[in-house]
Each structure stands twice: as structure tokens, then as C-alpha cells.
C-alpha positions in Angstrom: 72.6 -27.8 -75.2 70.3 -25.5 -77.0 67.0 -25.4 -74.9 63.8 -26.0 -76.0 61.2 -23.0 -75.4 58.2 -25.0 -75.1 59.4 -27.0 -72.5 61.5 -24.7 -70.6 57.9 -22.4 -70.4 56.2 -25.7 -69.3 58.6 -26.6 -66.8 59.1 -23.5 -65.6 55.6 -22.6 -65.1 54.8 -26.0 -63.4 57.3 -25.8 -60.8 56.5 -22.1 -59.9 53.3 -23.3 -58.9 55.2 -26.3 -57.0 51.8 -28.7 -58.1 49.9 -26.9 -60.7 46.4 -27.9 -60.3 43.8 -28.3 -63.5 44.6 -28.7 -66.9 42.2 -25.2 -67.9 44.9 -23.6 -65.2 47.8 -24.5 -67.4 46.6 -24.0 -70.5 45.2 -20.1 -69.9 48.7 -19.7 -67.9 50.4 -20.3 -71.3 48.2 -18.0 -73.1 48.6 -15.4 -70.8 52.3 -15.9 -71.4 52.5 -16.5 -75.5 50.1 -13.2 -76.0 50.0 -10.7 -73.2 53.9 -11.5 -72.1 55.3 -12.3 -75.5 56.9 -15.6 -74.2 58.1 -17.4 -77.5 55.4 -20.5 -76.9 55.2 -22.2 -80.4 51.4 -23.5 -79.8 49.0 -22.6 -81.8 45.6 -22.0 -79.7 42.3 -21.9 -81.1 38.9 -20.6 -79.3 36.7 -23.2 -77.8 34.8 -24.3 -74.6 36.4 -22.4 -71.5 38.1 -19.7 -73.8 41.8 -20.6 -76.1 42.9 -23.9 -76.2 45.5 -25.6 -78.2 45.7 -29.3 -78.9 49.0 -29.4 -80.1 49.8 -28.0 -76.2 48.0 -30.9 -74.6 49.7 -33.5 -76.8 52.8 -31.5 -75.4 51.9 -32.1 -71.9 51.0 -36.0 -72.6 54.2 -36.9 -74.2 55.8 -35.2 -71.0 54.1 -37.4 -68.8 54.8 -40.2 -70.7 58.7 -39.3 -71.0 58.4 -39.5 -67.1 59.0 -35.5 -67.0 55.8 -34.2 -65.6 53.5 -36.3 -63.2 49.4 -36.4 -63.5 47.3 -37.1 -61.0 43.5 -37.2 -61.0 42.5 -35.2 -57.8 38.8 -35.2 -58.2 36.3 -36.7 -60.9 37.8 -34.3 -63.5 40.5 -32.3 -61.7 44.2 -33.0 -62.6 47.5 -31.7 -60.9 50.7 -31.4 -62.5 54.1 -31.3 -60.8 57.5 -31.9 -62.1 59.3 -35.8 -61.7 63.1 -35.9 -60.7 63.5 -36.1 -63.9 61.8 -33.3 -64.8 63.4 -30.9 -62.0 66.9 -32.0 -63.1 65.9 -30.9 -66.6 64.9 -27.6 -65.9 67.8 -26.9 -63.8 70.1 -27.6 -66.4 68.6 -25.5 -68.7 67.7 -22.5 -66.4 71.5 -21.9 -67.2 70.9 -21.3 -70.9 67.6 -19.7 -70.7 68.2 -15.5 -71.6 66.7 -12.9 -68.7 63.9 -11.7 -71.1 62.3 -15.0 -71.0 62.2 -15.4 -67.2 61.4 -12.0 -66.8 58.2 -12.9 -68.9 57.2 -16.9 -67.8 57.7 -14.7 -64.4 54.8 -12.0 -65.2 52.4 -14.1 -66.3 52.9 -16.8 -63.5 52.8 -13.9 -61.0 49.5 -11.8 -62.2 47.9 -15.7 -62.7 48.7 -17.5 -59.4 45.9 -16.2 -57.6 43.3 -16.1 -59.7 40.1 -18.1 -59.7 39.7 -20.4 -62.8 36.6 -18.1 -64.2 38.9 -14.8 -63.9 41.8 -16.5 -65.3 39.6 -17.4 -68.7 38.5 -14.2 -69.0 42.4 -13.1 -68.7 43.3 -15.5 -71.2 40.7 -14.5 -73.3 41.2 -10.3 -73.3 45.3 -11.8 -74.1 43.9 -14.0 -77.1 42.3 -11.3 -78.5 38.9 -12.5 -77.8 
């Protein structure tokens, strides 16, 4: 099965989190990853309210929930949280076994320096990554 890259990095990142809460959270997380780790993330990101965001990685994460892979719950008036479905889990386990070292090594990195971080910290890490 050749593996997608975009949704591997998705996956991946989600379930390292085990619930991944806000949607600014997951979008900085993949800009940490696609410019200061080098992860091959195909989105295309674009500077705007609470530093890069990409629509095209949004649409992504919509048609994931709609395919039944990820699951979206509204937490608080504009909060979301992410987490992987069965579905989901049973995907990225079959492809973990396809995925090369240099990519985990990378989705790794950026999950690890981000998964502590308060929102306003994280944008400014996304930011100095986008080049901002």
C-alpha cells in the first residue's frame, strides 16, 4: 500500500496527543513540522489571524471526519478536540509499517517540542518556522 504523507502526519500527530484539543493546536503542530522539521506535509499555508494557516489543511481534516477517520467534538463555545475513530487507529497502524524512520523521527520532534506549549507560544513557534 503506498501511504499517504498527509495523512500519516495527521494521524500520527493526533494520536500522539491521544485527544488533540483545538483546531489553532493542530494546525501550528503541522507547521512546526512542514517547516522547522522538514516533514513532507503537501499544504500550502498562508499568514492570517493567529499566525499560518492553510485551508486546503482544514478541508483535509473535514473530509477525515466525514470518512469516519478522525472524530470532532465541540468542547466549549469554540473549542474542538480531535482524536482518532477505530477506523482511524486501524489505519495508522497499518501504515506505521510502511512509513521510513526519517519521517517518525521528524512528526516525533515537532509533536515533542509542541506538546507542552500554551496556544500563544505555540503561534509564535509556528510563526519563527513559517518564516514570519
Amino acid at each position: 500500500m503506498a501511504i499517504s504523507k498527509d495523512l500519516f502526519g495527521i494521524l500520527f500527530l493526533i494520536d500522539s496527543f491521544g485527544k488533540l484539543k483545538n483546531r489553532i493546536r493542530l494546525q501550528k503542530l503541522v507547521v512546526v513540522a512542514k517547516y522547522k522539521y522538514k516533514y513532507d506535509f503537501s499544504f500550502d499555508f498562508e499568514k492570517y489571524l493567529h499566525g499560518p494557516y492553510s485551508f486546503d489543511l482544514q478541508i483535509f481534516i473535514d473530509n477525515l471526519i466525514q470518512n469516519k477517520i478522525l472524530v470532532e467534538a465541540l468542547k466549549n463555545k469554540n473549542e474542538y478536540e480531535y482524536e482518532l475513530s477505530q477506523i482511524g487507529s486501524k489505519l495508522l497502524n497499518e501504515m506505521k509499517q510502511e512509513i521510513d524512520e526519517d519521517s517518525l523521527k521528524k512528526l516525533n520532534s515537532a509533536f515533542f517540542e509542541c506538546k507542552d506549549l500554551e496556544i500563544p507560544e505555540l503561534i509564535n513557534l509556528a510563526k519563527k518556522s513559517f518564516g514570519w
